[in-house]
N, C-alpha and C positions, 0 to 999 in steps of 0.2 A: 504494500500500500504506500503510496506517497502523497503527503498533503499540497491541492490542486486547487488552483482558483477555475473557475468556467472557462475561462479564455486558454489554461493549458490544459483544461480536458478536450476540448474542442482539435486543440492543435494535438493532441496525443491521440484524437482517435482519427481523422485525418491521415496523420502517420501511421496508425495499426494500418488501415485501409489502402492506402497508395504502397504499402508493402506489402500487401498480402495479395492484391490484384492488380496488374500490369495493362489492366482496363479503364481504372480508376484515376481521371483525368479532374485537377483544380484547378480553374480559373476564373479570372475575372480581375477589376480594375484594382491596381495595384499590390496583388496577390503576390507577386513574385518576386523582385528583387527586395519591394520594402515589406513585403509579408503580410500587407493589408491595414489599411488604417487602423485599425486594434490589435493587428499584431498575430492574428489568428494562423496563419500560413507561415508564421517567422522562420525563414530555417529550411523551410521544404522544396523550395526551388533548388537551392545548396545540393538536398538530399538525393533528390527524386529527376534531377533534370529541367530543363527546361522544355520539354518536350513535354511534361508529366503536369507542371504546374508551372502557368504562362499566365502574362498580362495583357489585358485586352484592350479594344480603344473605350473611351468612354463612350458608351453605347449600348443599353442595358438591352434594347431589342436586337443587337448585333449578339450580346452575350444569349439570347435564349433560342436565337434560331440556331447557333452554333452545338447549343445543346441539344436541340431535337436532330440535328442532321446525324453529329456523333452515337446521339442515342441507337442510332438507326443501322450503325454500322457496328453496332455489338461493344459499343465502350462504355464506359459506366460513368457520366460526368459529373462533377460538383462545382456549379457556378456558384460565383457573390455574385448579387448585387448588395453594392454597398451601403445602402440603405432602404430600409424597406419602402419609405414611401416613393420611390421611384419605382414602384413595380409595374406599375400605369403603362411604359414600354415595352415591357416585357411580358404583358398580360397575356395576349394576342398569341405565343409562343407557350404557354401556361394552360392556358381554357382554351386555346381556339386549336391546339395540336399535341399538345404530351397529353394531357388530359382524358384524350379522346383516341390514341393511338391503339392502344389495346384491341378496342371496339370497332372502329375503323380499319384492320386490316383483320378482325376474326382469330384474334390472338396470334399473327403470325408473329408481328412486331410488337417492344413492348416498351416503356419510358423510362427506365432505371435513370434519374436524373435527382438528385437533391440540390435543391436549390439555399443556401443558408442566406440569411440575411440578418441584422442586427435592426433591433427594435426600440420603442418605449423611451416612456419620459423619465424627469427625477433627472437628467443628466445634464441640463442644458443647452440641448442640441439648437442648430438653425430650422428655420420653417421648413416641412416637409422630411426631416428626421425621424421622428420619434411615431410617428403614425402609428395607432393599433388597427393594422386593414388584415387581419387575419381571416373576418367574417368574409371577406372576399373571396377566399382562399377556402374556406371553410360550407362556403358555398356554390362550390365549383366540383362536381360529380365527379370523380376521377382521380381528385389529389388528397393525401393524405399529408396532413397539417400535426406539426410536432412542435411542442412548446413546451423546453426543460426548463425547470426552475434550481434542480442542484447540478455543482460539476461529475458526480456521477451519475444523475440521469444524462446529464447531456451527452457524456462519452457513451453511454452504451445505447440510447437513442439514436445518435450519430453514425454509432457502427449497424446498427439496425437499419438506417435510412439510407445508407448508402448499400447495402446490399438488397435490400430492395426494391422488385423490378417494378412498381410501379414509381412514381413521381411522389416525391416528397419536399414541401415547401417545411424547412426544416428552419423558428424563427427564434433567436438569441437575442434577451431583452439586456438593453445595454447595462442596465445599473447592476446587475446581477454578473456583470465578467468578472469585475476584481472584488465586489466587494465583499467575499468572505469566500475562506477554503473550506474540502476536505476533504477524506479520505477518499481516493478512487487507485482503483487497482491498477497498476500498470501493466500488466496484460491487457489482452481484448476479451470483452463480456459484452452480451447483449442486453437491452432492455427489449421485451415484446411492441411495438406498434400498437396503439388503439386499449392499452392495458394502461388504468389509470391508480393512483398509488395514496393511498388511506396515511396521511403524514403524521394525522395526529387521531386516535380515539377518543371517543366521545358518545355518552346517551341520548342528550337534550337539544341538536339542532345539529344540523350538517351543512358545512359549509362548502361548496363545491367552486373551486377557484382555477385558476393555471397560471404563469408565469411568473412576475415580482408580486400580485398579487399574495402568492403563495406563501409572502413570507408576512404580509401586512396582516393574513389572516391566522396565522401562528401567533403573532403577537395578539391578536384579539382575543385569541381560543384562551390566552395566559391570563388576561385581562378580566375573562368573562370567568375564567375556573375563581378568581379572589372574591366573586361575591354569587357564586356557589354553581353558575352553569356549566356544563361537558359539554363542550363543543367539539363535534368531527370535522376534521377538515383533508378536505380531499381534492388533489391533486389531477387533473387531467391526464397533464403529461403531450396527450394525444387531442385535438379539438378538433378532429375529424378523422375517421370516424372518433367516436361518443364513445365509451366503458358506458354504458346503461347500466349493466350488471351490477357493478358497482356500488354506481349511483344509487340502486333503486333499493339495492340493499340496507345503505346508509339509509338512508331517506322511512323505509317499511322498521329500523330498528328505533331511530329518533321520531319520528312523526312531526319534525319541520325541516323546514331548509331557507337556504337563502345562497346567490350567486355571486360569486365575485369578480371582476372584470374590468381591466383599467381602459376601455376601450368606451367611447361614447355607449350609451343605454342603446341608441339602437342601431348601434354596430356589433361587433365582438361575437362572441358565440354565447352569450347567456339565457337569450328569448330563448334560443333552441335548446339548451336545456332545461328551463322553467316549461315550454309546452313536452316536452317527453316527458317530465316526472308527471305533470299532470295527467297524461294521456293513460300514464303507466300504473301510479299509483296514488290520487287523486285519494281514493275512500280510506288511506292509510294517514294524511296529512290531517293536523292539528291546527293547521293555520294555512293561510296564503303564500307560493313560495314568492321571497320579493327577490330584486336585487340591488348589487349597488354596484354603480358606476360614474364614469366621466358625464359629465352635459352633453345633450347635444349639439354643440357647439364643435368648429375645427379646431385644434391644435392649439393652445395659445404661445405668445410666444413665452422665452423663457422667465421671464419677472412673474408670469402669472401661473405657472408650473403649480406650483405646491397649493396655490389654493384650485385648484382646477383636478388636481390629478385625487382619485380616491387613495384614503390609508385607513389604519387599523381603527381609528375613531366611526368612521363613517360605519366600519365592520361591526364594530359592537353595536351601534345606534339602531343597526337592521335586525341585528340575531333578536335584540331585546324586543324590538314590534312583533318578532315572531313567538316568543321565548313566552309574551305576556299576552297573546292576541287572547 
């Protein structure tokens, strides 16, 4: 075991993968000699060639047609784009062709393609940074959407997304790269796809969240256990497809719940899990599921960050409308 921030589990599993398969192709804008604006690639152009992990021009629809073409010729690629809310170019190459590969040739051809990009506020980023457009992605038939919140889910996610022969939009919230280690094993392990992870137990309400949310709602869970509630909080991991299973299970043992989502209310993946618990098990709830989220408002800039973005206050304010409905 070696103690890992997210930004070196990412780049250790990257390197399990570009070593273990001669398929496995990284690129994208400044990937290669400078290792990518956070550092994720540092090292592996050095390692792997430049043939293996190359820089692209800025041009995020040049980076995903170049994916589908490779895809197509049996290589296994993992593009940046360097930030998510430029996905907008790259869409078209995403939903309008990996997506739909599979289906469109009758399984002859298939999309083995992760796409990483870096997310999320809390950091200060410029306009068009920090976007949570995941629902976009999450709403797109065909891709399978991955969102770690520890550095060892993210490595074994990671190794999981790239072997993978469908399309994986695989999305790394920025404040969560450095800010805290831990244990990940320096071998390769996998985490299953679509298998989502119970962080904390609890009786009395469950709280179902995914990315830095993850961590705001551990501190509520701690918040809420000193004036007597058991909060579950559970993990995605995966926000398309959905762990139902999971979910429902949580959900049929507490008999409330509530969603958590730094992503505008009606963006993010939270409606669609507030309508499947209810579809699923509605006659077992004690309350209304709520959730909590950003305004629907776009992106503020950075001065208005911290009152804009949801945190653990926001988290207890909801459990308790449920906790006391």
């Amino acid at each position: 075991m070696a103690q890992m921030t997210m930004i070196q589990a990412i780049t250790d599993a990257l390197r399990t993968e570009l070593g273990n398969d001669p398929n496995v192709l990284v690129f994208g804008e400044d990937v290669g000699v400078n290792g990518g604006v956070f550092r994720a690639t540092e090292g592996l152009q050095k390692e792997f060639g430049e043939d293996r992990v190359f820089d692209t021009p800025l041009a995020e629809s040049g980076i995903g047609g170049l994916a589908v073409g490779l895809a197509l010729q049996g290589f296994r690629p993992v593009p940046e784009i360097q930030f998510f809310g430029f996905v907008f170019e790259v869409f078209d190459s995403i939903a309008g062709q990996l997506a739909r590969m599979r289906y469109r040739s009758g399984g002859r051809y298939t999309s083995p393609v992760t796409i990483r990009s870096p997310f999320g506020g809390g950091v200060h980023t410029p306009d068009m940074h920090a976007d949570s457009l995941e629902g976009l992605m999450a709403q797109t038939p065909g891709v399978k959407v991955v969102i770690p919140s520890t550095p060892y889910d993210a490595k074994g996610l990671l190794i999981s997304s790239i072997r993978d022969n469908d399309t994986v939009v695989f999305l790394e919230h920025m404040k969560l790269y450095r800010s805290f280690r831990q244990e990940v094993p320096e071998g390769e392990y996998t985490i299953p796809l679509g298998k989502a992870d119970v962080k904390r137990e609890g009786t009395d309400v469950t709280i179902v969240t995914y990315g830095a949310m993850v961590h705001e709602s551990l501190k509520a869970a701690e918040e809420l256990e000193k004036e007597g509630y058991s909060a579950e909080v559970i993990d995605l991991r995966t926000v398309s497809p959905l762990d139902m299973e999971t979910i429902i299970a949580s959900v049929e043992k507490t008999g409330r719940a509530i969603v958590v989502q730094e992503a505008q209310k009606q963006a993010g993946v939270a409606a669609n899990v507030v309508a499947e618990i209810n579809d699923r098990a509605i006659l077992t709830l004690e309350a209304p599921v709520l959730r909590v989220a950003a305004p629907d408002t776009v992106f503020p800039f950075p001065q208005a960050e911290t009152v804009w973005l949801p945190n653990y206050k926001d988290v207890i304010e909801t459990a308790k409308k449920v906790l006391t409905f």
